[in-house]
N, C-alpha and C positions, 0 to 999 in steps of 0.2 A: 235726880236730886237725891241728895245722901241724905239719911232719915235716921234718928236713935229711936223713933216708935213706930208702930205699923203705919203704911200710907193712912192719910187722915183728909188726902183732898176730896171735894163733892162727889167724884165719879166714883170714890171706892167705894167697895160693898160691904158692910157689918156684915160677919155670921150671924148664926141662927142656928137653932135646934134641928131644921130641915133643912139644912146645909146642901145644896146641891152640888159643890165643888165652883172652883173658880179658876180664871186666867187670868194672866198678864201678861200683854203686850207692849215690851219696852223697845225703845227707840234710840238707836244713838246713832248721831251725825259725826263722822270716821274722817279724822284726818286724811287726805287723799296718800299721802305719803310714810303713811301707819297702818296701814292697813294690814300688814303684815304679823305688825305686833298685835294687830287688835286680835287676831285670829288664834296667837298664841295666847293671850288672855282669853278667848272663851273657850280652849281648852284647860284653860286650869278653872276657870268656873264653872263649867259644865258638870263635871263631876260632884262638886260639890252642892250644886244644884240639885242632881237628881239622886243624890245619897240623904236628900234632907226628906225629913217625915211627909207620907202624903203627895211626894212628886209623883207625878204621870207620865207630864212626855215634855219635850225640849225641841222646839223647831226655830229653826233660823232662815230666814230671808236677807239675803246676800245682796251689795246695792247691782244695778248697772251699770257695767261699767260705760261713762261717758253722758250717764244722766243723771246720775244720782251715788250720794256718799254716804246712804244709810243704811248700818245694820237693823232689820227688825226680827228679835227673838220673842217667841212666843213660848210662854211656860204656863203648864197646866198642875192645879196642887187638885186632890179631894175636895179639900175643905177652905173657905175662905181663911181662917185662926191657922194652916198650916199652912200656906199661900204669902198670908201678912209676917208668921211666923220666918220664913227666909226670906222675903224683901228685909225686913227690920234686923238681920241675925247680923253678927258681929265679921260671918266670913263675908258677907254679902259687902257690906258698911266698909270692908279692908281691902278689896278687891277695885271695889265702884271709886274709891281714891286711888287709888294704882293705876287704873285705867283711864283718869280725868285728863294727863295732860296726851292722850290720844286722839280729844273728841273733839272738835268744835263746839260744843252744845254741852249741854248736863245730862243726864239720867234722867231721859224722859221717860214715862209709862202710867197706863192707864189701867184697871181692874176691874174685870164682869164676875159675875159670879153665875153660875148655872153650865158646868164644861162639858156634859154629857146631851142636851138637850137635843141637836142634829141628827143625833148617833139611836134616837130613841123614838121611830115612827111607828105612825097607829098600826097594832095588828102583830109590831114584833112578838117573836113566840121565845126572845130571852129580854133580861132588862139591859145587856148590853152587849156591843158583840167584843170581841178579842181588840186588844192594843195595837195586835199589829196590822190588823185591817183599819181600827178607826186611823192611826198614825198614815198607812197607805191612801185611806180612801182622802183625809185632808192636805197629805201631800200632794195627791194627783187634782186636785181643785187647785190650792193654791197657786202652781206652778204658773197653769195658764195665764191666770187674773193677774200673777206678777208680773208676768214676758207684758202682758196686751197692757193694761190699764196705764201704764206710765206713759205709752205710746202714744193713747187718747186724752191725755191728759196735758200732754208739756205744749202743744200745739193751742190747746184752751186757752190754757194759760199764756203764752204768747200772744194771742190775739186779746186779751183781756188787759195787756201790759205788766201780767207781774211774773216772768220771762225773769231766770235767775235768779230764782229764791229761792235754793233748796229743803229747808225747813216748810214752806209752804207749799210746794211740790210734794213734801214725803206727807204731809198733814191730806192731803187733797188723795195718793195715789193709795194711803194707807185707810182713808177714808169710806174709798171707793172699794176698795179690796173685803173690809170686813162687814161692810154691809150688805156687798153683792151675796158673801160668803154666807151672812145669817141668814136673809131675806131670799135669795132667789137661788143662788145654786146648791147650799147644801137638804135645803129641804126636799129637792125636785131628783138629785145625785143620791139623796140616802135611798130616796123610795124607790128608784130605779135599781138600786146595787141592794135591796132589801133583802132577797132573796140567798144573797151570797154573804153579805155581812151576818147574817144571824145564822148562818145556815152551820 
């Protein structure tokens, strides 16, 4: 959804003075026969993404092909005010119209605030380790959960009857993915690679 002020729906996160940093996790449903273009649009987005104040890292999750049509890119800013600052920015705003008649869908995306918290278990002996480890250690989590979880999932849904809804498929596969990712594998993955990450 294209925006002239920072997101403003329930899920966002206001700053704050103890700002922890924030994500976004946007979603777009990729015309199956654009795909091509879309790719060349998030090369001309990318950079301007992460040339904006407070960017961190930029990860994209690519669909399956033969199950699914959705890009999901995942952007990390510092601060919630420099996060809201490029969703709302004017490149973002001229871009997200360029890219509309690509998608089936709108400019989905939703807003956490806290991007460092996985990456910060009890007893580290730094407040954080290196970019290119936390970038490594959350690519090699995601990966998996991306290949399996759709797997376990379209079969559900099949037997459930709602078999061909790709919007509720990505809602369900990306559901499953970021909470496995909060809750059970990066807590369990930091303290194990603890050693090496801060090392």
């Amino acid at each position: 959804m294209n925006r002239d002020t920072p997101p403003t729906r329930p899920d966002a996160v206001a700053s704050s003075a103890d700002d922890a940093g924030a994500t976004a996790v946007i979603s777009h449903r990729v015309r199956h026969d654009r795909q091509a273009d879309y790719e060349r649009w998030m090369a001309e987005i990318a950079p301007l993404s992460k040339a904006a104040p407070g960017h961190l890292d930029w990860h994209v999750i690519r669909p399956i092909p033969g199950l699914t049509e959705m890009f999901t890119v995942i952007i990390r800013f510092d601060t919630c005010d420099h996060l809201q600052a490029w969703m709302a920015s004017a490149d973002r705003k001229r871009l997200i119209e360029a890219v509309a008649p690509l998608l089936e869908s709108g400019d989905d995306f939703f807003i956490r605030s806290g991007l460092d918290f996985w990456f910060t278990p009890a007893g580290a002996r730094a407040k954080l380790p290196v970019r290119w480890k936390q970038a490594l250690v959350t690519w090699s989590a995601i990966y998996p959960l991306v290949l399996l979880v759709p797997l376990l999932v379209a079969p559900v849904l099949r037997a459930l009857g709602l078999a061909g809804h790709p919007p509720l498929t990505m809602l369900a596969v990306t559901g499953i993915v970021v909470s496995l990712m909060v809750y059970v594998v990066m807590p369990r993955y930091t303290r194990l690679l603890r050693r090496w990450l801060f090392a």
